[in-house]
C-alpha positions as semicolon CSV with decimal commas, in nm:
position;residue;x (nm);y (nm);z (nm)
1;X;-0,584;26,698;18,690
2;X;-0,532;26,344;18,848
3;X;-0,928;26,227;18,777
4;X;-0,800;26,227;18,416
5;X;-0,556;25,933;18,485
6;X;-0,623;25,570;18,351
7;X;-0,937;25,638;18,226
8;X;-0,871;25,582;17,861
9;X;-0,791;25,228;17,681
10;X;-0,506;25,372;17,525
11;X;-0,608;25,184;17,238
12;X;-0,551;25,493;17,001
13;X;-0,254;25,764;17,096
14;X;-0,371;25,987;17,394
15;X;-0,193;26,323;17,472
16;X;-0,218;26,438;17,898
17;X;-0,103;26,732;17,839
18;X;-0,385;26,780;17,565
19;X;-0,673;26,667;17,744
20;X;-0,538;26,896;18,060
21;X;-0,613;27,200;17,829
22;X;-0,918;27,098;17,735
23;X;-1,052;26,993;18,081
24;X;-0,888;27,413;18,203
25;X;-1,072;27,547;17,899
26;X;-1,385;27,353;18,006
27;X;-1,379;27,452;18,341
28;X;-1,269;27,863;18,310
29;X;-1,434;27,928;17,968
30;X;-1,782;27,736;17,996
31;X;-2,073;27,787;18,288
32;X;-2,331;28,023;18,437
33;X;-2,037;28,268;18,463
34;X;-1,971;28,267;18,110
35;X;-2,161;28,470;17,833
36;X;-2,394;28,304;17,613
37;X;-2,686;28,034;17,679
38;X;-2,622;27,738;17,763
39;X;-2,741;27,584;17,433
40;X;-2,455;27,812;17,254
41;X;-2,231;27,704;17,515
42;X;-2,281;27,286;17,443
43;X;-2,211;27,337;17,110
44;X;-1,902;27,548;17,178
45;X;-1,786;27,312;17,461
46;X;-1,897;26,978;17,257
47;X;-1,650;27,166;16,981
48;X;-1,379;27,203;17,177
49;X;-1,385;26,828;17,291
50;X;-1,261;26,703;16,978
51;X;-1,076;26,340;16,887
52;X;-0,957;26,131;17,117
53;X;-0,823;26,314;17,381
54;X;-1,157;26,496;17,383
55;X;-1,355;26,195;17,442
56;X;-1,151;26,094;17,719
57;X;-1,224;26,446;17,909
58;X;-1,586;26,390;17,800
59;X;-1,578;26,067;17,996
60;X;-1,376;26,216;18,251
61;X;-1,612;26,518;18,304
62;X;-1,950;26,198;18,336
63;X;-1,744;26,013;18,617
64;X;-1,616;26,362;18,838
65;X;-1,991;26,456;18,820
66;X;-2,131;26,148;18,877
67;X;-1,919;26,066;19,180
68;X;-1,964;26,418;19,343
69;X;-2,356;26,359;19,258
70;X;-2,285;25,986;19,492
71;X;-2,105;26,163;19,786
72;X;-2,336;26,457;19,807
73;X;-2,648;26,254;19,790
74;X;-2,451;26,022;20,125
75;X;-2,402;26,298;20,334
76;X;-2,751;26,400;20,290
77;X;-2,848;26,000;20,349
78;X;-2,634;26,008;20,646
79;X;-2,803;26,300;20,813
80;X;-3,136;26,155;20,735
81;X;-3,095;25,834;20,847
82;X;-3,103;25,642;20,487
83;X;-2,903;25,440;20,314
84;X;-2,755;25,562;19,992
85;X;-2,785;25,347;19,669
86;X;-2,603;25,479;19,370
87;X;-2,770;25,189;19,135
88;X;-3,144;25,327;19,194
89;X;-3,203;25,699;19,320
90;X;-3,579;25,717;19,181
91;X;-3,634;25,420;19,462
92;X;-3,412;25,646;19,746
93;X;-3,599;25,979;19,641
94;X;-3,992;25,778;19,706
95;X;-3,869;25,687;20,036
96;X;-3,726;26,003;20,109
97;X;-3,928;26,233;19,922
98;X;-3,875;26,637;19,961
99;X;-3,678;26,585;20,263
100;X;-3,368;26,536;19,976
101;X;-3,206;26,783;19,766
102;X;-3,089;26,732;19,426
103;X;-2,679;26,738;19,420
104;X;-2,692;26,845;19,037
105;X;-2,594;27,220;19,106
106;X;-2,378;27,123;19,407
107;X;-2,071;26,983;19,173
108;X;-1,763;26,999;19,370
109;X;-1,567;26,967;19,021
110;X;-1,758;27,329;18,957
111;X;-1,904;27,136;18,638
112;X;-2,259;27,286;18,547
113;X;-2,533;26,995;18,431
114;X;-2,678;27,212;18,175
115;X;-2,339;27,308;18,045
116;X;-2,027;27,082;18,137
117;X;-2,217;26,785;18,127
118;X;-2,461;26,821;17,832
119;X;-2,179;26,876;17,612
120;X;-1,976;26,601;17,727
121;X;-2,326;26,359;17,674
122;X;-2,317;26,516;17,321
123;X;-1,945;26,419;17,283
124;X;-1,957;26,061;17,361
125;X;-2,314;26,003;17,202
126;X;-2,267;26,192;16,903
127;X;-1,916;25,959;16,852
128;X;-2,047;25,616;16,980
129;X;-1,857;25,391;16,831
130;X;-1,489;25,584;16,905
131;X;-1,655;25,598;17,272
132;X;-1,646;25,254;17,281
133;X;-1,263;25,185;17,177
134;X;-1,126;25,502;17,316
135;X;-1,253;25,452;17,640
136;X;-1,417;25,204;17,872
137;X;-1,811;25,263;17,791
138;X;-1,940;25,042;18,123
139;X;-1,857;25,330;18,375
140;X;-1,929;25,607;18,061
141;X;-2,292;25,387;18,050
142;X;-2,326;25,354;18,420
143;X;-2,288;25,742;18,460
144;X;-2,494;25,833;18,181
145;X;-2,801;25,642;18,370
146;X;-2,651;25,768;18,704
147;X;-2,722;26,160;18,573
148;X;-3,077;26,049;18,370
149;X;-3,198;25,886;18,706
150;X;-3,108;26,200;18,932
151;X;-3,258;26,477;18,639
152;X;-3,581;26,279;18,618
153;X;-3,600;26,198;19,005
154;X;-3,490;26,553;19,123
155;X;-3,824;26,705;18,895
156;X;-4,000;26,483;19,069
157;X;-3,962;26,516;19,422
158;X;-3,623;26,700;19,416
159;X;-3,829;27,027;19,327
160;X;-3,630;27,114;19,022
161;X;-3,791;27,297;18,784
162;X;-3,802;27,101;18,482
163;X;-3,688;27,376;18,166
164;X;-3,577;27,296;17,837
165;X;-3,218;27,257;17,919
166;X;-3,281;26,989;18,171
167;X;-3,517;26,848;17,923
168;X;-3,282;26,852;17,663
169;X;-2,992;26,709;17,867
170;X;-3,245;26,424;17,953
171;X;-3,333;26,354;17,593
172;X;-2,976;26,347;17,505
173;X;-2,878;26,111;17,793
174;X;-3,132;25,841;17,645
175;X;-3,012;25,908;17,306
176;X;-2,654;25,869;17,378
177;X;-2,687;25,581;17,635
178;X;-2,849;25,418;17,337
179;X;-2,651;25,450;17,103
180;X;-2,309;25,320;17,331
181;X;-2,536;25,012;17,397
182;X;-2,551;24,956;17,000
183;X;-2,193;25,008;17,018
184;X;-2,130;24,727;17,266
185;X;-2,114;24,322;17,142
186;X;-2,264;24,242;17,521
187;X;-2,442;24,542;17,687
188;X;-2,514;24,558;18,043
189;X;-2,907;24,556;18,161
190;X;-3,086;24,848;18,169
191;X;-3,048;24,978;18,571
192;X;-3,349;24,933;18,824
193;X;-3,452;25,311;18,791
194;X;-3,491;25,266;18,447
195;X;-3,649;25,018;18,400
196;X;-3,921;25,146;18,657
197;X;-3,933;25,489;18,440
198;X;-4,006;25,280;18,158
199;X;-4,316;25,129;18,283
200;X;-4,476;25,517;18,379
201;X;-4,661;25,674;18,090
202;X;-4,663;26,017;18,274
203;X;-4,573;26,364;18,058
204;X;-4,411;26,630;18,251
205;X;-4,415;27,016;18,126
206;X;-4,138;27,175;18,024
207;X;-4,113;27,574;18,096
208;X;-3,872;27,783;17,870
209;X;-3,732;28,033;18,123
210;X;-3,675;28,292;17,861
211;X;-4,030;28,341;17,822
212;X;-4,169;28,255;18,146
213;X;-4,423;27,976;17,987
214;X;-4,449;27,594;17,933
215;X;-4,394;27,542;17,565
216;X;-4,431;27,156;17,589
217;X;-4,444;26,819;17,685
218;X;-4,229;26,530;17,727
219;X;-4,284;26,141;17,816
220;X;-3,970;26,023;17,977
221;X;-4,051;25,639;17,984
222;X;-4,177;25,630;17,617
223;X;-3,870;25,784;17,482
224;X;-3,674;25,555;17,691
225;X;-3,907;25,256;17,565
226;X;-3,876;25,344;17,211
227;X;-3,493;25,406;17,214
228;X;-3,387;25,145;17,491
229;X;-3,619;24,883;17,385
230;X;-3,555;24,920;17,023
């Protein structure tokens, strides 16, 4: 599992071997393969990334989906004649509008946004300030936004349905990008795509697939004002 090298500090003892097991169990045990919902799932998958070691595979798990996100969404810039830019997708997605597919169930890793990746947001949110000395939090940060700009552009003009687990792994996204930037003595700004979400007021509803019917709504930029501007 090479994408696990050098990504820690090694400020704390780190086992390989450990966090290879974890990353197999993640990837063979935990999907849309797998029995249970994907809510039971997270919490299994958030338990089984545990200490250290478990935070690094959490970061790990960000930056593999992240990057496969990057080179899906250039092939599909290359064939339409655009220019990809990682740092603001909202602004690539107006100018391209429907013509572009969202790359979040395209993961060449085989990690599953509602599954993999939820639980590894959990992970290094829910442990913020062993995030920040276990591992480097700028590229844990940067990927965190990276994933909260492509969920919130892809509803938009992606035509992804927006449920409760892609509500959910939005929510947590905020939460857990804000609490790393209270963790840091000198956080980063907020990205371009953000900070444009933050200045739109608009609700989107959220459908519950088990039943078939929107049980709510939720205002992206005022959860990111109230956390990120806090």
């Amino acid at each position: 599992m090479r994408w696990l090298r050098g990504i820690g500090k090694r400020r704390d003892p780190q086992d390989p071997a450990r966090q290879q097991e974890i990353l197999r169990e993640l990837q063979h045990g935990f999907g849309p393969h797998a029995p249970g919902k994907f809510a039971a799932q997270v919490v299994r998958a958030s338990a089984l990334m545990e200490g250290v070691d478990g935070l690094v595979v959490a970061a790990a798990v960000l930056r593999e989906f992240a990057d496969g996100a990057a080179t899906n969404i250039a092939a599909q810039c290359r064939a339409l004649g655009l220019t990809p830019d990682r740092r603001n997708y909202r602004a690539l997605w107006e100018t391209a509008g429907k013509r572009m597919n969202s790359p979040l169930f395209a993961s060449p890793s085989g990690m599953h946004p509602y599954v993999h990746v939820a639980a590894a947001v959990t992970v290094v949110g829910g442990q913020a300030a062993q995030t920040v000395r276990a591992v480097d939090p700028l590229p844990v940060l940067t990927h965190l936004f990276e994933v909260l700009d492509l969920t919130i552009a892809g509803w938009e003009f992606g035509r992804v349905l927006v449920d409760v687990n892609g509500a959910t792994l939005a929510v947590n996204l905020i939460t857990a990008a804000t609490a790393i930037r209270g963790e840091m003595s000198d956080p980063p700004p907020l990205p371009a795509a953000t900070r444009a979400q933050m200045r739109r007021n608009n609700s989107v509803n959220v459908l519950d697939p088990a039943v078939s019917r929107i049980v709510g709504q939720w205002n992206p930029g005022k959860q990111m004002r109230e956390c990120l501007l806090a």
